[in-house]
C-alpha positions, 0 to 999 in steps of 0.5 A: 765143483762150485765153492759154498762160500763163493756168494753171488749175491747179498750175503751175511757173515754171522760171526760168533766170535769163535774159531770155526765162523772164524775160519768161515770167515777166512775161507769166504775171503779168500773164496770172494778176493776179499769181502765184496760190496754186497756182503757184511760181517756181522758179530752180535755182542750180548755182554757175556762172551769171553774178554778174550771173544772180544779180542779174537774178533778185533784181531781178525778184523785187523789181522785179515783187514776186513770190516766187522759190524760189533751190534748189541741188542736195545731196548726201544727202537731199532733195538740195536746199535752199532758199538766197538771194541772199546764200547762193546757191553762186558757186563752183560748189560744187553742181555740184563735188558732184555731178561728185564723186559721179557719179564723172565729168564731165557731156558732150554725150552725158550731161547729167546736170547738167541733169537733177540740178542742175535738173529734178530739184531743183525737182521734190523740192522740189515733192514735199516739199512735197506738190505731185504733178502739175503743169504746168512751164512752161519759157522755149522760144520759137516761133523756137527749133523743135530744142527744141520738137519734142523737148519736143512728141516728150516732153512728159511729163517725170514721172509728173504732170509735163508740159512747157509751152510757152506762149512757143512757143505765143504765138508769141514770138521773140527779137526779141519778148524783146529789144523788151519788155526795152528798155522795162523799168526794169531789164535783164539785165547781160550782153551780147545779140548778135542776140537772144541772150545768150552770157554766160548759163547756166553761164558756159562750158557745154560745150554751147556753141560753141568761138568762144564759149568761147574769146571767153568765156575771153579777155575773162575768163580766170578763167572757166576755172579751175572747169572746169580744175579739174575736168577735173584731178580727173577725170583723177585718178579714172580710168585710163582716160584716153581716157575720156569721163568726163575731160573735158566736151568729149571730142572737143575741146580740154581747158579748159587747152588752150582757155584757153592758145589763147585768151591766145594768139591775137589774130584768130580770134574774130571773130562768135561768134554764128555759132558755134551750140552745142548746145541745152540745156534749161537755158533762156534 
């Protein structure tokens, strides 16, 4: 049987920054004798990961001496540019930008932050440098079907441009992803609870489920600030205050609301891993 993650031509590695495109990342290395000439790494910054996010992915660049691409979106042309660990965005600043030149806030029914911050970006840094097909293997497991019936429904993510699975396709589970990292010599930083990491991508997504949220909030309460923040801005720009451009999460509580509860409340946080939030394509 052929190995999914054996690549015989021009191939993007979208890595999220979390341990399953991590391990995706490992096993490709290993499936190719290393990274080969006509394949990059790409992580996608967009200010809102986790500082421990930001280490993983330098470690792995160094533990496994592999180059990364750290990009973040911009305003004006290419829309992107290429930073560094030490330059990479920690305040959410890309994210900042594009919220302000769309106008609006991103929510369940409009992602666009996916899509701008991190499809779109690693694809115009691709082109820019004159790569105009290719595969994108992305960090989808076998036990994860939501996402991998939607990516087998539409593959196709350009022109050129088609989604791989090749975790799904190996049958990986998150079960598999915890067991190779507990005999790495380094790790991701941020808690795993059966199989998953609720610490990882943008620290309060909305995406994410309330308990979640709200557990994320009260064990760090300047999590919120950022997404406070913005909501006030958005609230600024528009009359219509029954809008959903107001707010990430239209049909819930505003992140004020939710940080005050979460201050304010002592027992309701119990098991937020079975809180499940909505698949993302951000990645794990």
């Amino acid at each position: 049987m052929n190995d999914p993650l054996k690549i015989d031509g021009p191939t993007l590695i979208s890595f999220s920054g979390g341990r399953t495109s991590g391990y995706m990342l490992w096993r490709f290395l290993q499936a190719n004798n290393g990274l080969p000439e006509e394949a990059i790494v790409c992580f996608s910054n967009t200010g809102k990961e986790d500082e421990k996010t930001l280490e993983f992915v330098r470690d792995c660049e160094k533990q496994w001496n592999v180059p990364i691409t750290w990009l973040e979106w911009r305003d004006g042309e290419p829309k992107f540019e290429v930073v560094t660990f030490e330059t990479a965005s920690r305040d959410g600043e890309p994210f900042s930008a594009l919220n302000r030149k769309r106008k609006y806030l991103p929510n369940s029914m409009a992602r666009y932050c996916t899509i701008e911050l991190k499809i779109l970006t690693a694809q115009r840094y691709l082109t820019s440098i004159g790569w105009s097909e290719w595969d994108n293997f992305v960090g989808i497991r076998a036990d994860e079907p939501r996402r991998v019936a939607k990516i087998r429904a539409n593959p196709i993510e350009k022109k050129g441009v088609e989604k791989v699975m090749p975790l799904a396709l190996a049958g990986i589970s998150k079960h598999d992803i915890e067991n190779f990292w507990k005999t790495q010599p380094f790790n991701l930083n941020l808690p795993m609870i059966n199989g998953t990491t609720f610490h990882g991508n943008c620290d309060l997504c909305y995406l994410k489920g309330g308990k979640q949220l709200l557990s994320l909030i009260k064990e760090k309460p300047s999590r919120a600030l950022w997404w406070i923040k913005e909501e006030e801005w958005a609230k600024t720009i528009t009359k219509d205050k029954n809008s959903n451009g107001i707010k990430f999460r239209p049909s819930e509580g505003a992140y004020a609301d939710m940080m005050n509860y979460a201050q304010n409340q002592q027992d309701m946080f119990a098991n937020p891993e079975d809180d499940e939030g909505i698949a993302c394509f951000c990645g794990d």
